[in-house]
C-alpha positions as CSV (number, residue, x, y, z in Angstrom):
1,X,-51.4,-57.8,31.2
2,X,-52.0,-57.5,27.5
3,X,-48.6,-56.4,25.6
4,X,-48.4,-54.5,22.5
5,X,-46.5,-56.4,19.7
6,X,-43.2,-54.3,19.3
7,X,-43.4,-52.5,22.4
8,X,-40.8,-53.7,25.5
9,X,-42.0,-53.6,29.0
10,X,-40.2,-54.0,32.3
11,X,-41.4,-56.2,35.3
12,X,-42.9,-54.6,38.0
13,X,-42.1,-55.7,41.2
14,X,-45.2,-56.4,43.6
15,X,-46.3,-53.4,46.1
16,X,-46.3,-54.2,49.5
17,X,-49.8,-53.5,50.8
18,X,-50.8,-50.5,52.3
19,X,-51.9,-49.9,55.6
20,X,-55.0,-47.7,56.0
21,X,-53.2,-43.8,56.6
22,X,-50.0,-44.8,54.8
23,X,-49.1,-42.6,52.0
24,X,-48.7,-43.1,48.2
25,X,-45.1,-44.5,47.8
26,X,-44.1,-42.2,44.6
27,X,-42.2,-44.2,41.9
28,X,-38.4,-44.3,41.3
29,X,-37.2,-41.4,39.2
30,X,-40.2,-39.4,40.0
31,X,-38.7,-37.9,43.0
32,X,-37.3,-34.3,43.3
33,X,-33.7,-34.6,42.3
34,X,-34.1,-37.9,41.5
35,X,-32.0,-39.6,38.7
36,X,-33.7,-41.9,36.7
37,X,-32.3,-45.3,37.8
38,X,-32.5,-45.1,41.5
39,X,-31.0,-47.3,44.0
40,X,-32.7,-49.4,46.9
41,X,-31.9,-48.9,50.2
42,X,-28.8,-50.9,51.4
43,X,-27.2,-50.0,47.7
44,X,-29.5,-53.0,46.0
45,X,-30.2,-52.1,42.5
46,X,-34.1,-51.5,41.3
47,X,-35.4,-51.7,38.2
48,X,-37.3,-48.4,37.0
49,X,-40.1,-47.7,34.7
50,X,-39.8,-45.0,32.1
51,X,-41.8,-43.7,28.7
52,X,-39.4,-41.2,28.0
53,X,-36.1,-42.8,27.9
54,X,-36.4,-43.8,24.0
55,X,-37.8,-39.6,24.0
56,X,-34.6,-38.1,26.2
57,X,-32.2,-40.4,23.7
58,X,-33.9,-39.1,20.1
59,X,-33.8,-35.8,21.8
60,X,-29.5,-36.4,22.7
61,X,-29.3,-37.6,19.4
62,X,-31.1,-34.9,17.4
63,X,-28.9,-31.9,19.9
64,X,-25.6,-34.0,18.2
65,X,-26.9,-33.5,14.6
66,X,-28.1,-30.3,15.2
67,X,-24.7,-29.5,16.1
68,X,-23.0,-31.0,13.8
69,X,-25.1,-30.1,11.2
70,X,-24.9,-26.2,12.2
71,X,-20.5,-26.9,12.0
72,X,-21.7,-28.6,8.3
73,X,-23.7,-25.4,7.3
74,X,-21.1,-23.1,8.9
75,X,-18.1,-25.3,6.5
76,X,-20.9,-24.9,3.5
77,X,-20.8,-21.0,4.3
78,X,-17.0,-20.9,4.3
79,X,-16.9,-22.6,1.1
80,X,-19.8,-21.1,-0.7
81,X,-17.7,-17.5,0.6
82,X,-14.6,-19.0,-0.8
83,X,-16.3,-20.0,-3.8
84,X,-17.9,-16.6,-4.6
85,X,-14.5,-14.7,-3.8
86,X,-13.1,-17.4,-6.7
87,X,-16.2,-16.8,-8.9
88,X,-15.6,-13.2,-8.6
89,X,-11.6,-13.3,-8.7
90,X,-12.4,-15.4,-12.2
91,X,-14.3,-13.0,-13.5
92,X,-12.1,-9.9,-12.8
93,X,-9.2,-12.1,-14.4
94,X,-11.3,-12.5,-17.5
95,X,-12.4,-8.4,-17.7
96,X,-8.6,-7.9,-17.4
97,X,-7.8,-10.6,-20.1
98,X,-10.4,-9.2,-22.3
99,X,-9.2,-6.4,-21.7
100,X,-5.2,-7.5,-22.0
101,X,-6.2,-9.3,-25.4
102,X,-8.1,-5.9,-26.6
103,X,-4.8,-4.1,-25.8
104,X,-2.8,-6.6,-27.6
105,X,-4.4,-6.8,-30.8
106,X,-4.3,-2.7,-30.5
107,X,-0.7,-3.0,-29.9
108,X,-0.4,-5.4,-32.8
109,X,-2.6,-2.9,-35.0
110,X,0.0,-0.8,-34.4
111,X,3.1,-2.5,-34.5
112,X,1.9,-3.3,-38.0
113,X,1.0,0.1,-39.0
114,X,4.6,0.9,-38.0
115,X,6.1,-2.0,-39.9
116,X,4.7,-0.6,-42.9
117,X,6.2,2.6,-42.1
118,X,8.8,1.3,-41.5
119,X,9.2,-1.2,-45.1
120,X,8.0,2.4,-46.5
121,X,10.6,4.5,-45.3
122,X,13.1,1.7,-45.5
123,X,12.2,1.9,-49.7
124,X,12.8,5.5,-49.8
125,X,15.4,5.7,-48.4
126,X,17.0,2.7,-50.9
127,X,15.9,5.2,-53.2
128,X,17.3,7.5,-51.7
129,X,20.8,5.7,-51.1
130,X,20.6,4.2,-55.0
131,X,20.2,7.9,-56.2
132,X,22.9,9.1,-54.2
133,X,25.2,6.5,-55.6
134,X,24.3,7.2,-58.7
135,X,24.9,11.5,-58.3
136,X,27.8,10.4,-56.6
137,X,29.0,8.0,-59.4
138,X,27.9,10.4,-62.0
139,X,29.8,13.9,-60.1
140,X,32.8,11.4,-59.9
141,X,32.4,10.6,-63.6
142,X,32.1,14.4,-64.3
143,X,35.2,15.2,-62.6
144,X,37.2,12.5,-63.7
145,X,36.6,12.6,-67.3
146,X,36.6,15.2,-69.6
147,X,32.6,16.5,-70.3
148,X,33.2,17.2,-74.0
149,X,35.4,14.6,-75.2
150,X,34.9,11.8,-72.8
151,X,39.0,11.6,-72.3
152,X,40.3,11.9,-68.4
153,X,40.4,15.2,-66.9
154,X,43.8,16.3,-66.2
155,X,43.6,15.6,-62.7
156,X,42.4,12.0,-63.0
157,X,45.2,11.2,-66.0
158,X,47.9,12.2,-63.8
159,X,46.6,10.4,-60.6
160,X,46.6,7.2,-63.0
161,X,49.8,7.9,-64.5
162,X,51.3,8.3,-60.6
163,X,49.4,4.8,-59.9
164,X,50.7,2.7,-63.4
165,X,54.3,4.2,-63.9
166,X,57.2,2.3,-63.4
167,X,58.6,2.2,-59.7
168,X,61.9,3.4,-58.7
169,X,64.1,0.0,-58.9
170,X,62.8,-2.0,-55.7
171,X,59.2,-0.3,-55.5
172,X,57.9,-2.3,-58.7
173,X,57.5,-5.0,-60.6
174,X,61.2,-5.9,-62.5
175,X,61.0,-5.2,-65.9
176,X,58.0,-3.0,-66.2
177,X,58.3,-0.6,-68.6
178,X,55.8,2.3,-69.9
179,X,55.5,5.5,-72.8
180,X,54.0,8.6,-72.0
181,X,52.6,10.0,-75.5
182,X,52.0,14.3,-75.2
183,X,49.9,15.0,-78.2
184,X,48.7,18.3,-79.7
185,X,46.2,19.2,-82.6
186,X,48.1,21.2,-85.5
187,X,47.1,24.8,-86.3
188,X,44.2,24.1,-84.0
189,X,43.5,27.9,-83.8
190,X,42.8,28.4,-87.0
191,X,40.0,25.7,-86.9
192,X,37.9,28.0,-84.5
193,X,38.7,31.0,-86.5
194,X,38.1,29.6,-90.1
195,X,35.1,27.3,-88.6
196,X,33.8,28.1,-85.6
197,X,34.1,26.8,-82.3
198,X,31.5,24.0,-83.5
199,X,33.6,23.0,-85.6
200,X,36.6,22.9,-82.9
201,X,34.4,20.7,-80.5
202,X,33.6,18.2,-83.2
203,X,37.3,18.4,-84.1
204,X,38.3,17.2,-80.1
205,X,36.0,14.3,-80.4
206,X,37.2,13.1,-83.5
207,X,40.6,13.3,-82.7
208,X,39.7,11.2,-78.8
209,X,37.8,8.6,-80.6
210,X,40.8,8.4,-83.5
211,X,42.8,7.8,-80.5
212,X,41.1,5.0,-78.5
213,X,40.7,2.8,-81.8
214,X,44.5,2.6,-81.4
215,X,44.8,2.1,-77.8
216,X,44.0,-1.1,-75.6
217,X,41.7,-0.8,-72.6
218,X,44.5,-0.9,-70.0
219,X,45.8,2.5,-71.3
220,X,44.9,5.9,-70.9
221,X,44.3,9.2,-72.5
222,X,43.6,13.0,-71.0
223,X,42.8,16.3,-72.1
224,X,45.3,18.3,-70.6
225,X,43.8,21.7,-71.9
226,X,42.5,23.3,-74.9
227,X,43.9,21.0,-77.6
228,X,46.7,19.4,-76.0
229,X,46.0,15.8,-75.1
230,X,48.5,13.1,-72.9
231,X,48.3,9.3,-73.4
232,X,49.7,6.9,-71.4
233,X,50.9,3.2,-72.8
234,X,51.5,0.7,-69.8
235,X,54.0,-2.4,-70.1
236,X,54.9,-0.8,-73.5
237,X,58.8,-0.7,-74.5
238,X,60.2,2.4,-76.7
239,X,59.4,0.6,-80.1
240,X,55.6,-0.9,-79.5
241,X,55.1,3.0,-78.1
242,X,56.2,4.7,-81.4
243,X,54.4,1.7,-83.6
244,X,51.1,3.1,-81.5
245,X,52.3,7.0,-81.9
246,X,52.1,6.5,-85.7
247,X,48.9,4.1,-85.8
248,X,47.3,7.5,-83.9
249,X,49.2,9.8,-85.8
250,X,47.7,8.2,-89.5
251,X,44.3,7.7,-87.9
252,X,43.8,11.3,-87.5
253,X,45.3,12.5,-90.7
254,X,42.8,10.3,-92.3
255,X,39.8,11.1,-91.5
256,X,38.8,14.2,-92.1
257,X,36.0,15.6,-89.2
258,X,32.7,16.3,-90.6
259,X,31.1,19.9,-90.0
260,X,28.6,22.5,-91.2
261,X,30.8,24.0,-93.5
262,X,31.7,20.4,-94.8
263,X,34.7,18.1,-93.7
264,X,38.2,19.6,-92.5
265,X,41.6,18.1,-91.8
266,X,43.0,17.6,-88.8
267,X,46.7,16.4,-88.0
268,X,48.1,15.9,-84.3
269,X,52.1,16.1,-83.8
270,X,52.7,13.6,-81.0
271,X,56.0,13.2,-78.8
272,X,57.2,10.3,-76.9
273,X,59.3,9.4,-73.5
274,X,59.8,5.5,-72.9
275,X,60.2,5.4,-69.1
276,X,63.9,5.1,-68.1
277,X,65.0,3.0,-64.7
278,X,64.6,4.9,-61.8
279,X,62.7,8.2,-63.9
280,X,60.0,10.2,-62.2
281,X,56.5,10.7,-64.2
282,X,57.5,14.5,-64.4
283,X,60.6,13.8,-65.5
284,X,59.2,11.5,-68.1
285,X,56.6,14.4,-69.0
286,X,59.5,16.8,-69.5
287,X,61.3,14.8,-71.7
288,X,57.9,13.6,-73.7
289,X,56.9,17.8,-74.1
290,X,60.1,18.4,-74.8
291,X,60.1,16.1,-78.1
292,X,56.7,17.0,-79.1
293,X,58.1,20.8,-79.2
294,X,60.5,19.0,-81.7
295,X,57.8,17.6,-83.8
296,X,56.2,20.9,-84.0
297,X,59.3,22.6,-85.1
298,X,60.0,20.1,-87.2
299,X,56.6,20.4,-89.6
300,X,54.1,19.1,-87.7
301,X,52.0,16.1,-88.4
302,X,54.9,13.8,-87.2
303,X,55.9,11.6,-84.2
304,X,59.2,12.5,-82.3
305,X,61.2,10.6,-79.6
306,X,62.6,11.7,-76.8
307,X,66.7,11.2,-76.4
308,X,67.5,9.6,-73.0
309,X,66.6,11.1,-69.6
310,X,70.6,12.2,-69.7
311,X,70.4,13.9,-72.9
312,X,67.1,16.2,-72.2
313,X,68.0,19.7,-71.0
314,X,66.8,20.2,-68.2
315,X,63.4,22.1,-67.1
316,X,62.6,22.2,-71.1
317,X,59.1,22.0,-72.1
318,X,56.0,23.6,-73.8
């Protein structure tokens, strides 16, 4: 028997002959319900023939792929599903970042339109504050100080005179001491009648300026009303007070105030209080208008001191 190189074959037992009207045995395996590997009766093994069992083994090999492949493909489905839900959850995220972003930057837009708004209003209104501080500095300066002659009102010299005089004994400092100064123009009157109310104004302002070149900058002079003017000298005793009385007095006597109808004299008749220990302002006020009444009566154009807070009558003034 001729073998093929590469190919197996199985012995083959002899055949026992035939007799004439036996029938064909039919092989191992080939029987109904046969398995392929039949046994020999008495349970002796027998060697069988096949050309399919290399067939039958490709085929039970290929069934295991097949199903493992199909549980491959059906993994490859679940991740090709789970990568397409990702692919599509990516791109929804990046629609809504694009669209987060294009909010953002409108939001910024915004924010810095309403920062400069905001810088703009801020700047008017620090106009608007630095305006009011100045209307409110200048309404203060208009009330406080006399608009013609630049002296304090009445109001503001006696709220400083209440602030700088001398303290009951125990309420100040020891030893301060003050003079209150109550000044009035002479024959003022007939400077409006023989001149004119022009020449009155320009009169006032002569007479405040004459005034101030003899005072220091800690001390204070106020129009009272009309021509009748108050000046208070801090830390100044009784005989420093008179020395600047008379420096004001010779100021204004010498310098005549210029007008339209050419220059005019003036004269001021001034009277003093030195502060006494333990003397109210008012008190001090009486006793200064009381000596200026005395200056008046007594020609004019003069500086007169007050006696003693015990010596004033009482309730005596202008």
């Amino acid at each position: 028997m001729t073998r093929n190189p590469g190919t197996t074959t199985r012995a083959v037992p002899e055949r026992a002959a035939m007799k004439d009207g036996d029938a064909s045995p039919e092989p191992d395996g080939c029987k109904a319900g046969g398995g392929k590997t039949g046994a020999a009766k008495g349970g002796a093994p027998a060697n069988v023939f096949s050309l399919f069992d290399n067939e039958e083994a490709v085929l039970d090999r290929t069934e295991v792929m097949l199903t493992q492949l199909a549980a491959v493909a059906d993994g490859v489905k679940v991740l090709a599903e789970a990568y397409r839900r990702g692919y599509r959850e990516q791109r929804r995220l990046v629609r809504m970042s694009d669209r987060m972003q294009a909010d953002l930057q409108k939001a910024n837009k915004r924010l810095g339109e309403q920062q400069r708004d905001l810088q703009s209003l801020n700047e008017a209104l620090s106009g608007e504050i630095e305006t009011s501080a100045r209307l409110e500095a200048e309404l203060r300066r208009l009330a406080d100080t006399d608009p013609l002659t630049g002296a304090l009102a009445r109001r503001r010299f006696l709220e400083v005179c209440a602030r700088d005089w001398p303290r009951r004994p125990g309420e100040g400092r020891p030893g301060q001491t003050a003079c209150l100064l109550m000044l009035d123009l002479d024959r003022f009157k007939l400077v409006n009648d023989s001149h004119g109310h022009a020449a009155g104004d320009a009169a006032l302002i002569a007479f405040v300026t004459a005034c101030r070149s003899a005072l220091r900058s800690l001390d204070a002079v106020g129009r009272l009303g009309g021509e009748e003017f108050a000046v208070l000298l801090v830390e100044t005793g009784p005989e420093d007070g008179a020395a600047v009385a008379e420096r004001i007095r010779a100021a204004v006597a010498a310098h005549p105030v210029a007008t339209e109808t050419g220059p005019i004299g003036i004269t001021v008749s001034i009277g003093l209080a030195a502060a006494e220990p333990g003397e109210s302002l008012q008190a001090a006020m009486r006793r200064a208008d009381a000596a200026l009444y005395a200056a008046k009566h007594g020609g004019r154009n003069r500086v007169e001191r007050a006696p003693g807070a015990a010596c004033c009558p009482p309730g005596h003034g202008s």
